[in-house]
Structures are given as structure tokens and as C-alpha cells.
C-alpha positions in Angstrom: -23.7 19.1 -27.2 -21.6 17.6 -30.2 -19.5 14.5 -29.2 -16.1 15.1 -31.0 -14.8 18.0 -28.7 -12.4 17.8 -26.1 -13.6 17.3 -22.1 -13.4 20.4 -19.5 -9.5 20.4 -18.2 -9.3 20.9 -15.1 -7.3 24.1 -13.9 -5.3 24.9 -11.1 -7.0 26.2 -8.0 -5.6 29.9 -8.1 -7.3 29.7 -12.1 -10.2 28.8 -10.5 -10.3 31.4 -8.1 -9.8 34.5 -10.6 -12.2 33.4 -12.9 -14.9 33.1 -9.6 -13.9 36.6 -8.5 -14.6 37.9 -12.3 -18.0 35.9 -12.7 -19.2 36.8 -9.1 -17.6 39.5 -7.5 -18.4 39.2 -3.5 -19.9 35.5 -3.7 -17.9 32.5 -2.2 -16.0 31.1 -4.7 -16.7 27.1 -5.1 -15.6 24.8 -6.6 -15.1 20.7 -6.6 -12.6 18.8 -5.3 -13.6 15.3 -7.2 -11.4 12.2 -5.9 -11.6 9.0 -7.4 -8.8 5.7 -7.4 -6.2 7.9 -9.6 -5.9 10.8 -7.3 -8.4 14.0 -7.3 -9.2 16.8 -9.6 -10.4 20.5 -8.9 -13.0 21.8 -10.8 -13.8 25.8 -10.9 -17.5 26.7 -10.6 -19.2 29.5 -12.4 -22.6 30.7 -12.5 -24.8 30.1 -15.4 -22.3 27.3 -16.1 -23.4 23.6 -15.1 -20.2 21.1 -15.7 -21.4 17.3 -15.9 -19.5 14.7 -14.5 -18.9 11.5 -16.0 -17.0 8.5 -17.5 -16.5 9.6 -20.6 -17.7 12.2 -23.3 -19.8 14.3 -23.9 -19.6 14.6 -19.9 -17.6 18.3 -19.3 -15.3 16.9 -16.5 -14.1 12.9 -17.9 -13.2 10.8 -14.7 -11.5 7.5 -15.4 -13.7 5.0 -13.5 -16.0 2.0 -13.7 -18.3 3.3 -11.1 -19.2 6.4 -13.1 -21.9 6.3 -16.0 -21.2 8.1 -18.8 -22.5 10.8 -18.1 -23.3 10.9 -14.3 -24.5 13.8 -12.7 -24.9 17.4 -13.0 -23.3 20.2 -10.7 -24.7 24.0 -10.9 -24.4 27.3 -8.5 -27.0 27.6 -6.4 -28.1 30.2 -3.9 -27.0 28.4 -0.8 -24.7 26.0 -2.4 -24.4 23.5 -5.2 -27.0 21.9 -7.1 -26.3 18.5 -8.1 -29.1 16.7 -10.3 -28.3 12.9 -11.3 -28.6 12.5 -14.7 -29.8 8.6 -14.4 -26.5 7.3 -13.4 -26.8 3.4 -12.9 -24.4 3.9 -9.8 -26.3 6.6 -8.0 -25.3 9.4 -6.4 -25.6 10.0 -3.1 -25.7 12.7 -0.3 -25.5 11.7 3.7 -25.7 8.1 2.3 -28.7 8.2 0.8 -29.1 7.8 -2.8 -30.8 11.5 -4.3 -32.4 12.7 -7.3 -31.4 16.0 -6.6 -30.0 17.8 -4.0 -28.3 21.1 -2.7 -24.9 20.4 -1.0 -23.7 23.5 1.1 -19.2 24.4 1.3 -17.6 21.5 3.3 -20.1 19.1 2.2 -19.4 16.0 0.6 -21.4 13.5 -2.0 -20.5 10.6 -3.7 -20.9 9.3 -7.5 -20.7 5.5 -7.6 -17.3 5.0 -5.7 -15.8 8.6 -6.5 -16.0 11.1 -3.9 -16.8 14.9 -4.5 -16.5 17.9 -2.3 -17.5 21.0 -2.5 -14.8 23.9 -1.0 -15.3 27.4 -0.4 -11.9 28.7 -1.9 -11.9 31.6 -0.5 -11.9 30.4 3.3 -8.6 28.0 2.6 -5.3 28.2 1.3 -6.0 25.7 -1.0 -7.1 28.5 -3.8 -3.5 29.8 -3.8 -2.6 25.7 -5.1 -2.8 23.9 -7.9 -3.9 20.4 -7.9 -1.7 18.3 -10.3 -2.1 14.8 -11.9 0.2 12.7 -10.9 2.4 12.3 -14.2 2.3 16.8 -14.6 4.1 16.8 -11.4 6.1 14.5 -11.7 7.3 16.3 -15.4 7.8 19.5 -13.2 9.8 17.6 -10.1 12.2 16.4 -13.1 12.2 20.4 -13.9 12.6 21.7 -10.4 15.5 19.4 -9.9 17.3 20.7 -12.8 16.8 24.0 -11.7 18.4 22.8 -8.1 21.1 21.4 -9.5 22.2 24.2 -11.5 21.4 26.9 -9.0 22.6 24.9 -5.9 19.1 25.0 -4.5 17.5 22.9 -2.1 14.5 20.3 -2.9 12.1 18.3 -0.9 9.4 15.8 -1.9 6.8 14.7 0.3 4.4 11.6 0.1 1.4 12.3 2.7 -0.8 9.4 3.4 -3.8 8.8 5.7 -4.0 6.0 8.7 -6.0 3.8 9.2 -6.4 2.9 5.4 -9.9 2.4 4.5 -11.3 4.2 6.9 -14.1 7.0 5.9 -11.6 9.8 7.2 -8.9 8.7 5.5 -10.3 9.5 2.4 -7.5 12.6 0.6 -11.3 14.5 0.3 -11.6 14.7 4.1 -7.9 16.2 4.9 -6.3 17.4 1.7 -7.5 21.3 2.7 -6.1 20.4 5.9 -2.4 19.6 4.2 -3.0 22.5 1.9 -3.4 25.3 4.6 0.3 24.7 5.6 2.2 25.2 1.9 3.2 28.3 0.1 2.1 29.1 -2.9 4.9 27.5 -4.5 4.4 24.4 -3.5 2.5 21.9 -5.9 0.4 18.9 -4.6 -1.3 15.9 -6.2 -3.3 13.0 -5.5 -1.7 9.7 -5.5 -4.8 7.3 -5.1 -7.9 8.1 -2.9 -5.7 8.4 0.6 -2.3 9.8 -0.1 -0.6 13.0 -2.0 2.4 14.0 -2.8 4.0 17.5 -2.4 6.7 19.1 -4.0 8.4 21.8 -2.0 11.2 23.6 -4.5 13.7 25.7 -2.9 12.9 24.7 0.8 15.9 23.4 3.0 15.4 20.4 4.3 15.1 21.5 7.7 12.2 23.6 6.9 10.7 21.1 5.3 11.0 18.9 8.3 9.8 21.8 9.9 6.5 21.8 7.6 6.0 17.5 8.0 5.7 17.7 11.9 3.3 20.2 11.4 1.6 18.4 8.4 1.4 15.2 10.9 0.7 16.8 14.4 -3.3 15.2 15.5 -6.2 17.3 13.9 -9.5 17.4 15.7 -11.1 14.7 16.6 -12.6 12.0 14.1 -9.9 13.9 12.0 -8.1 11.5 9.9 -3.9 10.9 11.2 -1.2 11.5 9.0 2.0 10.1 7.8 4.7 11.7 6.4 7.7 10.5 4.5 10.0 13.2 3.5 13.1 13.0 0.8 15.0 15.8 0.0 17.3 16.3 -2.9 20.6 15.5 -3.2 20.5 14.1 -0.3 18.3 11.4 -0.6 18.1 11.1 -4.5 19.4 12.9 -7.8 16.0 12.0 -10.1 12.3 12.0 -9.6 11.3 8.8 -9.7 14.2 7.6 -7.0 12.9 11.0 -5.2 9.3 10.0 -5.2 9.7 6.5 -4.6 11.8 7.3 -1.6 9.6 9.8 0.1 6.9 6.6 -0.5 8.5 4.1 1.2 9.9 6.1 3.8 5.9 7.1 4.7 5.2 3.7 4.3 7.8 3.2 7.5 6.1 5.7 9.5 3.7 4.9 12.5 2.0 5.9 15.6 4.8 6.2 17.2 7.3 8.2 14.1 4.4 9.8 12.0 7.4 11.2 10.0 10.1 9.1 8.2 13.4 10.9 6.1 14.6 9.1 3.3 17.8 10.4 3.8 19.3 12.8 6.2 22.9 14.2 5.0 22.1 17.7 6.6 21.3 15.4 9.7 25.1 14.4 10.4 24.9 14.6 14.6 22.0 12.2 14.5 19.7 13.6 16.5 17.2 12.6 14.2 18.1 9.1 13.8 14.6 8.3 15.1 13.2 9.3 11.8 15.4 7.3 9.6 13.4 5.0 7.0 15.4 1.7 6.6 16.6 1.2 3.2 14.6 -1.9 1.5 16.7 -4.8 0.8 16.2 -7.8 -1.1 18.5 -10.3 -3.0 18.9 -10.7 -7.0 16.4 -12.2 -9.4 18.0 -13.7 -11.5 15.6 -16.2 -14.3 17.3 -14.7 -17.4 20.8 -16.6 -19.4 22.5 -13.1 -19.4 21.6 -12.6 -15.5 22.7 -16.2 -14.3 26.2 -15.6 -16.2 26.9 -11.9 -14.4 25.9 -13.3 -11.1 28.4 -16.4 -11.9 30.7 -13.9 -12.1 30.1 -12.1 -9.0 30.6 -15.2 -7.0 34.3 -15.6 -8.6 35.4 -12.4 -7.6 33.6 -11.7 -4.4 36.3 -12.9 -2.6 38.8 -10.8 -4.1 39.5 -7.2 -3.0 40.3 -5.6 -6.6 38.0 -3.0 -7.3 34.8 -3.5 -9.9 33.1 -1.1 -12.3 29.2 -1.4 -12.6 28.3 0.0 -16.1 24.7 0.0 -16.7 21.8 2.1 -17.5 19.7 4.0 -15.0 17.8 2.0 -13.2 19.3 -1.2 -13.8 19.9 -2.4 -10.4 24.1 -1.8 -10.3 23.1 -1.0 -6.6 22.0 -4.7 -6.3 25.3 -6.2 -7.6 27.4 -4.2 -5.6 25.6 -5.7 -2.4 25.7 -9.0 -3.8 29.4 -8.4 -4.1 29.8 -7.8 -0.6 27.6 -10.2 0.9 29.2 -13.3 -0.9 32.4 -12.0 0.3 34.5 -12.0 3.1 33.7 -8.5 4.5 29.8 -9.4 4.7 29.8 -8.7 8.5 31.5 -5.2 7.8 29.5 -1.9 6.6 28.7 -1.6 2.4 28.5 1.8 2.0 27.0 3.6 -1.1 27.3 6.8 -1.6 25.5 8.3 -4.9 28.7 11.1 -6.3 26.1 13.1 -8.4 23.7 13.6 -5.1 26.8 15.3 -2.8 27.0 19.0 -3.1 30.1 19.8 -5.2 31.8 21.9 -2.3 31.2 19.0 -0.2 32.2 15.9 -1.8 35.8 15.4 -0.9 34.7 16.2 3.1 31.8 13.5 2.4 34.4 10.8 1.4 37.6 11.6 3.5 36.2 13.4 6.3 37.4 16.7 7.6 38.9 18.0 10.8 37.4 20.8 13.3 38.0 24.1 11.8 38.6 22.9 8.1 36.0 25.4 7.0 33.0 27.3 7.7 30.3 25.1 9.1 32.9 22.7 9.9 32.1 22.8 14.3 33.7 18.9 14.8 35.5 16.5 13.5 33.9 13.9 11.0 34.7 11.0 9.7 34.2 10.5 5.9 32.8 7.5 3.8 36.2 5.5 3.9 37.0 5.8 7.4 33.3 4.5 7.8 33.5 1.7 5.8 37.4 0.0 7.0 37.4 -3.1 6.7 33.8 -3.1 4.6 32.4 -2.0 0.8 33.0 1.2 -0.8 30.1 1.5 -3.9 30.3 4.8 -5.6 27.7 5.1 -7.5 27.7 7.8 -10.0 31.6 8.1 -10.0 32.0 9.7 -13.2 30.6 12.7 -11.6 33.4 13.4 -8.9 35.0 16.7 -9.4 38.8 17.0 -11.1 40.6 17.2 -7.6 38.3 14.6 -5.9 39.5 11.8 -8.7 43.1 12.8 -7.6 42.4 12.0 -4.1 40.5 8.7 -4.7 43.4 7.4 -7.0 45.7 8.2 -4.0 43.1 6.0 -1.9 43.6 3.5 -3.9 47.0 3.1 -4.8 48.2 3.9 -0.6 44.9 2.6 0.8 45.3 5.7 3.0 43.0 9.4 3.3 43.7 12.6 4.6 41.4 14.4 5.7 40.1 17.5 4.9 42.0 20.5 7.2 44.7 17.7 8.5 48.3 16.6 7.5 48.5 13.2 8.9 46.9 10.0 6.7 44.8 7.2 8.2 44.8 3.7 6.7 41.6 2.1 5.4 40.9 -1.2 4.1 38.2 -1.1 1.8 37.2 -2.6 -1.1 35.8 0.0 -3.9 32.9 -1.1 -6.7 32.2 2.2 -8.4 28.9 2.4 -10.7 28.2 4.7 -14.1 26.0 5.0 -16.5 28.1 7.4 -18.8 30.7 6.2 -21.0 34.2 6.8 -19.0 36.5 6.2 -22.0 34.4 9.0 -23.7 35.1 10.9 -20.5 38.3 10.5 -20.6 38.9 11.9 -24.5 37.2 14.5 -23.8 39.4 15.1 -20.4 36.5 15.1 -17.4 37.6 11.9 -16.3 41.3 10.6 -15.0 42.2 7.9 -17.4 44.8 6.7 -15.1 41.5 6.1 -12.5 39.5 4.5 -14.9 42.4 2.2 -15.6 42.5 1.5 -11.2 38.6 1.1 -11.1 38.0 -1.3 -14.4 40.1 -4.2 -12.7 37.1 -5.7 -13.4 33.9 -4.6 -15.2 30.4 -5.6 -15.0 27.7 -4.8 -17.5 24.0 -5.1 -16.5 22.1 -5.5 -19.5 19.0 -3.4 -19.4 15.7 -4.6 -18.7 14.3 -4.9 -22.3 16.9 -7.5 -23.0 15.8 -9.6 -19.8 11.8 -9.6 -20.2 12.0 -13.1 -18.8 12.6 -11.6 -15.2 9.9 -8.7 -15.4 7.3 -11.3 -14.3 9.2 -12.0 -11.2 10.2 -8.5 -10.6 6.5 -7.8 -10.8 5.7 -10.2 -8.5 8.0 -9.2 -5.8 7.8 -5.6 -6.2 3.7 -6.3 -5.2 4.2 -8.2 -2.4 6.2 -5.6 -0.9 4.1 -2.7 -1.6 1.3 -4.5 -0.6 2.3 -5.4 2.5 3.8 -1.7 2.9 0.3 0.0 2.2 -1.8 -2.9 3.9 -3.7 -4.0 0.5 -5.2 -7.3 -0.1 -3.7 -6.9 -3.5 -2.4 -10.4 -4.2 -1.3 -10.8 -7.8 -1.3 -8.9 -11.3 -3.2 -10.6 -14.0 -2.1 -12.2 -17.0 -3.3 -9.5 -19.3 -1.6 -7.0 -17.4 1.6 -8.4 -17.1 1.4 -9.0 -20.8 1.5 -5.0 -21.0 4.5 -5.3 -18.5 6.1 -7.9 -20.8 5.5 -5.7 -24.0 6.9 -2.1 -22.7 10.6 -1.5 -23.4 11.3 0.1 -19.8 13.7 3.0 -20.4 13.8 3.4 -16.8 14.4 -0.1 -16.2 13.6 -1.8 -13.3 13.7 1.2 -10.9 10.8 2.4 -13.3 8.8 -1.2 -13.2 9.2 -1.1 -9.3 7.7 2.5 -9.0 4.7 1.1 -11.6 3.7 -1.8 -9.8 3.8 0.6 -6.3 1.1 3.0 -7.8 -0.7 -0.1 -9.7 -0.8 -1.6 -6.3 -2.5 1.9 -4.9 -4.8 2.2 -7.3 -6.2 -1.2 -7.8 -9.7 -1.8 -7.4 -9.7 -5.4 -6.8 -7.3 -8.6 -5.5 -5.3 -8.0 -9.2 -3.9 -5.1 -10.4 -5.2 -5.0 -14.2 -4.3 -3.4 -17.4 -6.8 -0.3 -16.1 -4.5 0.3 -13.4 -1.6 0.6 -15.2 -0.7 4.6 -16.9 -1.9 5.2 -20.2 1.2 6.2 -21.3 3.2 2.7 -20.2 0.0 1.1 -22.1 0.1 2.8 -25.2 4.5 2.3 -25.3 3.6 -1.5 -24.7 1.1 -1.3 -27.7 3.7 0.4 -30.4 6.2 -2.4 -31.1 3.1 -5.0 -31.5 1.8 -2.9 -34.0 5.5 -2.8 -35.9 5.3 -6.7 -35.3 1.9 -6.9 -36.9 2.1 -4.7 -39.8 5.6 -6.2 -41.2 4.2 -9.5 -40.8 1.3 -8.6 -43.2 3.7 -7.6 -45.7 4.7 -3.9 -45.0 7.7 -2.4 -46.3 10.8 -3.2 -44.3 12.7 0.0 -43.0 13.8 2.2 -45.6 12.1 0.7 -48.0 9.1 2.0 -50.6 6.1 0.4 -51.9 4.0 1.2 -55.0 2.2 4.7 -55.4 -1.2 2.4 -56.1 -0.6 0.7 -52.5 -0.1 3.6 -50.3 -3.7 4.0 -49.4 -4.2 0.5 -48.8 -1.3 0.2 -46.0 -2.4 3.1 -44.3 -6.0 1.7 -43.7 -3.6 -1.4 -42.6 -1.6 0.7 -40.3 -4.6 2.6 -38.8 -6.3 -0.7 -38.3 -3.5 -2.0 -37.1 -2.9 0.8 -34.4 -6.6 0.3 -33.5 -6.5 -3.1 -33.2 -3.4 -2.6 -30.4 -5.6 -0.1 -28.6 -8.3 -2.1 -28.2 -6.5 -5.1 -27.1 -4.1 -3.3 -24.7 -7.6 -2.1 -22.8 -9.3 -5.3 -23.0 -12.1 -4.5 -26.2 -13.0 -1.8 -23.9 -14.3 1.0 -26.5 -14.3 3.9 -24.4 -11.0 3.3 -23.2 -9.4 2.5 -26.2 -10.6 6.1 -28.1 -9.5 7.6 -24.9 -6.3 6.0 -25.3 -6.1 6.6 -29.3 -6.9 10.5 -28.9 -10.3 9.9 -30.2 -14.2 10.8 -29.7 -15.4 6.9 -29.5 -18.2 8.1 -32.5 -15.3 7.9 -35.0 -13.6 5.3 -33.2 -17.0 2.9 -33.7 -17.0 4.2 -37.2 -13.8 2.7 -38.0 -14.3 -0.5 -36.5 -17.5 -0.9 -39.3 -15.1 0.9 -42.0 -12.3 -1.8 -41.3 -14.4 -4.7 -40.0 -12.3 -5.0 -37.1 -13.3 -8.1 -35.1 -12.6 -9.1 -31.6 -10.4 -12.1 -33.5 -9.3 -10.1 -35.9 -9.9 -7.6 -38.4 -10.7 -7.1 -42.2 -10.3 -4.3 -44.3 -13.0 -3.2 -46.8 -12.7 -3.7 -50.5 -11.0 -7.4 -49.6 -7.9 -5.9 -47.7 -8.0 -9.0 -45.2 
């Protein structure tokens, strides 16, 4: 079996069952359900067609853990079953506890290779055939798709994070209820495994009551020794506008749930009579960190004008934290014992934006069955943030520069005004001025809103707080999920330091989370980071490196008799990066450059490469 091609990729489960039903018409169709600290893979079976596991090639199926030997065991059709030979794993494998040779394991039955567990499904007896098991990252790529798709159609969205309780226990293992969760979804729906005890679902074009609908079923008590279940449900717009706020949402709000409230909503605007305030996740709040020059002189400037009540704009990317200063606006103010209310403009349902803010009257229009009061009325007295203003329709800027300038609303269907006192911080990532030239936004708004701006600087110009950030972010999620996880080693948050975070700290905050999950120790390490964030961390190093050994600066050119020489430089270089960013680790690092390790060991000999350093053959050092 030659070492330089690719591994097996896994398929989706309803690939898995065609191709069983063309190589063995009438038989059950198997297959393995393989779940290890990064979430779980299916794996079609044919006949006449063994698939080795392992850690790396030439192993068909390549699982990303320690536990796993190269290559590990072997899984083949059998008459009653599946044959599974171990192919001198140092790990073992292992069937009803007992460390096996070989052995036949029948549908339903369950085996485990070092710390990965593997089960073997009859596809044709569940629902889980019609489904396709995603990694994590692939559906979260088709979440950012979906909710594209619902914004422009008007459709509804829901994301669901599904964990097991107690943690650690042997049922709460995703192999031992994942067939379970899958019975109950269409075969729409998309699922993946986020660690060894939790998935997430993504449910496109579902309303959010039916999705509540599905969640109480998802959570309602299985048989006995059956593991229980948690649900934390966020639906789009309503609780977010992009996947990672989606998905981190649905998270924490199944992190919230309990024995008592199995299932937590993120956010419940189609929930307006609360009758199911029970379910309600509380939002997470913490104060500032602040450990960076540019951070100390914003929130110097917060403090000045928190006791005003001119309104402030938040400009900053996505992700930033402009939800943050807005609260730290309030709370060093005088109206830090009335309501902040944020409202995120882009999340509100065009139709329903200007009822949302000012509240409508009985009757106003269809669906309309009682009065409501709208975001102003709410907050009198309070905070106003508006997050995502530059995204209010033509008419509702008209209404919110009335607001402002009368400190009055109408409501929606009425005549009369009602006076509000509140004070407004609106928040944007777009360039309003722009905006305005191009005529979507009211210049004479932007002029009422900028009384005072705030920039927050993105998180690539701060490093000096991602540390911190790090820190608290896994002190949370670790309490949240009940891991002994206590800190993130330096190596790791080296990585962390090196990335340039284009989804700023939202996106650190949803890294550590998962790292958390996944780690197989009291530190989260560089292995538990994704491969993509480590390879981004890697790429300015190698920049760093290469012009510091005397390559061309941008734009410039070198001599025809030197172009082979910085090449080698630049591959060594890029190697070099790799292997440090996994530790030396060989196998990871040509799993991380693209690479069959064979020619990744060749290269280090070519180059000379050195754990200390590196030099290039023919005197290129």
C-alpha cells in the first residue's frame, strides 16, 4: 500500500447507504460510527473491502489521536457482523473490556481503540442513514451558507448544541445516543460531533417553534441506563445574525440547562407573551479587560462620558467587543440600576423592525393580537445599544432621528406619542459616511449618533490582552462544561499570540470553548487547537523569518542565479513553522503541511533542518 496517497474520506451516511445497497443487495448495511476527542466520523462498509484505522497513513480512515498507533486495527464484513483484527496496536483494542486479538462485533455493538470509541450501526434500522455526519468546521462553512440563504429568502434557522449528562459517564459517550438524536431529524438536517459527548445540529428552514418542538423531544428520558440530554437551542435572527455567535449561543445556553430545564433558548423574539421564560439562558456577563495602552485610553474615555446622556457610536470590527463598551457605558453611569437594552438591527425581521423598537398597538396589523411595548418604552429611563444600526431600513432612520431629537415614539397603529428617556450608543462595523454617499444611511442621523465616537481597535493590534482573554474565557467554559481544565500552556498560547484573529475576540472566545472540550489533559495544548488557526499562526513567522535572512522585501526581485536558493529557504522555512507550531511532532506537522511524512522526512535530511535550527545543503545556512 504506497504511502503518498491520500486517507479514506469519510462520506455522509446516506453515501454510505447507496453504495451498501449496490455492493450487497438485501444485507444489513454497516457501517462505523468512530468517535474520538474531535467529534466522530462515519465510515461506509463494503464487502471485500477491509478499511484500517489509524493515526496516520497509510491507515485508510486517519483519526487525529495519541491513543491510536499508526496504524491500529483492521475492520472487515463478516457473516454475522464485523471483523475487527488488531494490527499490533500498542494501545489495544478492546471488546466488552477486554483487550482482543480479534473479534466479531455484531450491529449495536461497541469496541474501543486506545481511547477512541467505535460502533458499529445497522443503517438500515435508523434514521441515521438518511444523515450526514459533518466535521465540525464543514458545518459550520454550510451554517454560514444556510444563513445566507435565510436572510435572503426570509427563512427561518435554528442551531442546536446537544450534550450528554452526567459528563464522563460511560453513557454519555455521543456513540451511545447519537442514533437516538438522529431518529428525530429530517433529512435536511446536518449533525456533527463536537467532542466525545455533545453535537451540534443544524435545522435550515425550521421555525423556531418547531424546533422547540423537536428539543423537548430530543431531551424527553430514554430507557433506562440511557444517557440524559441537554439542549440549548438558538434560532436565527432572533438569537444571532452569524454562525459563530449562532453556535456559541446555542452552547452556552445548553451549558445553562439542567435537571430541572433540560432545554435552554438563546433567544426567544417569537416568544413575546413569555410563557416560556423558564427556558431563557442568562446572557454571560463579565467586565472589560483591559492590559493594552490603546484599551486603557478608550476605557478612560468611557468613564468621562458615562455620565453624560449624548449618544455614542461604537465603530469596530466584528467581534471586537462594542457590546462590552456599551455596558460599561451604562454601568459607570447614572442609569446603572435601569435596563441596557441591546437590540442587534440586522437580526430583526425587516417587516418587524420599527414594531420591535416603538411598539405597536392592538390591531396594527396582522398577527398584531395585543398591545406591545417596543425597545424604547422598555428601556426609559435606561440604555438603548443598537447594535448593527446601519442596517435599519430608510423609514425606521426617520423615526429614530424623531426619537432623538423629541425624545418621544409613536407607536406602530397609534396617533398619540409617549416620552422616553433614554440614552442611545448605536454600534457598526460598516463605514456610515460611505453609507451615506452612497444614500443607505441618513446623514443627518449619523451626524445625531456620532456626538461621540468610539473606535475599538481590533484584536491583532491588542495581542497583549489575548493572554488574559484566554484565560478567562477557560475558566468560564470550564466551569460551564464541568472540566478540570485549569490553564493553556505556554506553547499554545504562543499559537494564540501569533494568529491575527479576523473574528476577533468573539472568535478567540469560541476557540478556547472547543479547546476546552477537547482537551485531553489539565492544559489545553497546541493539539487541541484547529489546524487551520495553527497553520494562520505559523504564516507571519515564516514572513518574519525569511526577510530576516535576507529575502527580497515586497515588490522587490532578486538575481535569476538566487531564485533556487530562496526557495529551498522558503520551503525550509515553511517547514520549520510547521514543525514548531506542533511541537517537532512529525506526523502532525506533514499532516498539517499537506504532506505524506516520507517526503516530509526527506526534506528534513535534504535541508538539514534541526530541532535548533536548520541548514540548507550546498552551505545555504
Amino acid at each position: 500500500m504506497p504511502d503518498d496517497r491520500s486517507p479514506r474520506q469519510t462520506v455522509t451516511l446516506s453515501e454510505i447507504g447507496a453504495e451498501s445497497v449496490r455492493a450487497a443487495p438485501g444485507q444489513d448495511r454497516l457501517m462505523l460510527l468512530i468517535c474520538h476527542h474531535g467529534g466522530a466520523e462515519a465510515v461506509g462498509l463494503r464487502p471485500q473491502a477491509p478499511v484500517v484505522v489509524g493515526r496516520e497513513l497509510p491507515a485508510d480512515v486517519v483519526i487525529d489521536d495519541p491513543t491510536l498507533s499508526h496504524c491500529h486495527a483492521r475492520f472487515t464484513l463478516a457473516q454475522q457482523g464485523v471483523a475487527v483484527e488488531d494490527l499490533g496496536s500498542h494501545n489495544g483494542t478492546f471488546v466488552g473490556g477486554e483487550r482482543v486479538e480479534r473479534a466479531t462485533v455484531q450491529p449495536g455493538g461497541e469496541l474501543a481503540l486506545g481511547q477512541v470509541v467505535v460502533r458499529v450501526l445497522a443503517a438500515q434500522h435508523g434514521s441515521a442513514a438518511r444523515l450526514g455526519l459533518y466535521a465540525h468546521d464543514r458545518l459550520c462553512a454550510e451554517l454560514g451558507q444556510e444563513i445566507e440563504r435565510a436572510r435572503f429568502f426570509g427563512d427561518a434557522l435554528s442551531v442546536v448544541h446537544v450534550r450528554a449528562a452526567p459528563r464522563g459517564a460511560p453513557e454519555s459517550h455521543l456513540a451511545r445516543w447519537i442514533d437516538r438524536v438522529s431518529r428525530k431529524l429530517r433529512p435536511v438536517d446536518r449533525l456533527a460531533g463536537y467532542g466525545s459527548e455533545a453535537v451540534h445540529l443544524l435545522l435550515p428552514r425550521l421555525a423556531p417553534e418547531q424546533a422547540f418542538s423537536l428539543c423537548k423531544a430530543i431531551v424527553r428520558p430514554g430507557a433506562s441506563g440511557e444517557a440524559s440530554l441537554r439542549c440549548g437551542l438558538a434560532s436565527f435572527p432572533a438569537a444571532a445574525g452569524t454562525a459563530d455567535d449562532l453556535l456559541a449561543a446555542c452552547r452556552r445556553a445548553a451549558l445553562e440547562a439542567d435537571e430541572r430545564v433540560p432545554l435552554r433558548l438563546a433567544a426567544a423574539g417569537w416568544a413575546s407573551e413569555g410563557k416560556l421564560d423558564d427556558h431563557f439562558a442568562p446572557a454571560a456577563q463579565r467586565g472589560p479587560v483591559v492590559q493594552s495602552e490603546i484599551m486603557r485610553r478608550l476605557f478612560e474615555t468611557v468613564d468621562r462620558i458615562a455620565a453624560t446622556v449624548i449618544p455614542v457610536l461604537i465603530c469596530g470590527e466584528t467581534g471586537t467587543g462594542k457590546e462590552v463598551v456599551a455596558r460599561a457605558i451604562h454601568e459607570r453611569g447614572p442609569r446603572r440600576e435601569r435596563r441596557l437594552v441591546c437590540i442587534n438591527c440586522a437580526a430583526i425581521p425587516a417587516q418587524l423592525v420599527e414594531s420591535t423598537l416603538f411598539g405597536h398597538e392592538r390591531g396594527a396589523f396582522t398577527g398584531a393580537t395585543q398591545q406591545h411595548r417596543g425597545v424604547f418604552e422598555s428601556a426609559h429611563g435606561g440604555t438603548v445599544m443598537l447594535d448593527e444600526v446601519g442596517e435599519l431600513p430608510a423609514p425606521v432612520q426617520a423615526a429614530l432621528l424623531r426619537v432623538l431629537e423629541t425624545k418621544r415614539v409613536t407607536r406602530v397603529g397609534a396617533s398619540s406619542e409617549i416620552e422616553v428617556d433614554v440614552r442611545v450608543v448605536a454600534a457598526t462595523n460598516a463605514d456610515l459616511g460611505q453609507m451615506c454617499v452612497g444614500g443607505r444611511f441618513r446623514r443627518d442621523l449619523l451626524y445625531r449618533l456620532e456626538a461621540m465616537t468610539l473606535i475599538i481597535p481590533p484584536l491583532r493590534e491588542r495581542r497583549a490582552e489575548i493572554p488574559a482573554l484566554a484565560r478567562l474565557f477557560l475558566e468560564e467554559a470550564s466551569r460551564l462544561n464541568g472540566c478540570a481544565v485549569r490553564g493553556i500552556d505556554d506553547e499554545a498560547l504562543a499559537v494564540l499570540g501569533r494568529y491575527d484573529w479576523p473574528g476577533n475576540v468573539r472568535e478567540l472566545r469560541n476557540v478556547v470553548d472547543r479547546a476546552v472540550v477537547l482537551a485531553r489533559g489539565a492544559l489545553v495544548t497546541v493539539e487541541d487547537l484547529p489546524a487551520g488557526l495553527r497553520r494562520g499562526a505559523s504564516a507571519p513567522a515564516v514572513a518574519d523569518r525569511t526577510a530576516a535572512a535576507g529575502g527580497p522585501a515586497p515588490g522587490g526581485a532578486r538575481e535569476p542565479a538566487d531564485l533556487k536558493a530562496h526557495l529551498q529557504r522558503c520551503e525550509a522555512e515553511h517547514i520549520v513553522a510547521a514543525l514548531r507550531a506542533v511541537g517537532w511532532n512529525q506526523s502532525e506537522a506533514a499532516r498539517l503541511l499537506g504532506i505524506p511524512r516520507r517526503t516530509l522526512v526527506h526534506k528534513i535530511k535534504a535541508f538539514g533542518i534541526k530541532k535548533l535550527g536548520y541548514g540548507l545543503a550546498g552551505g545555504q545556512g
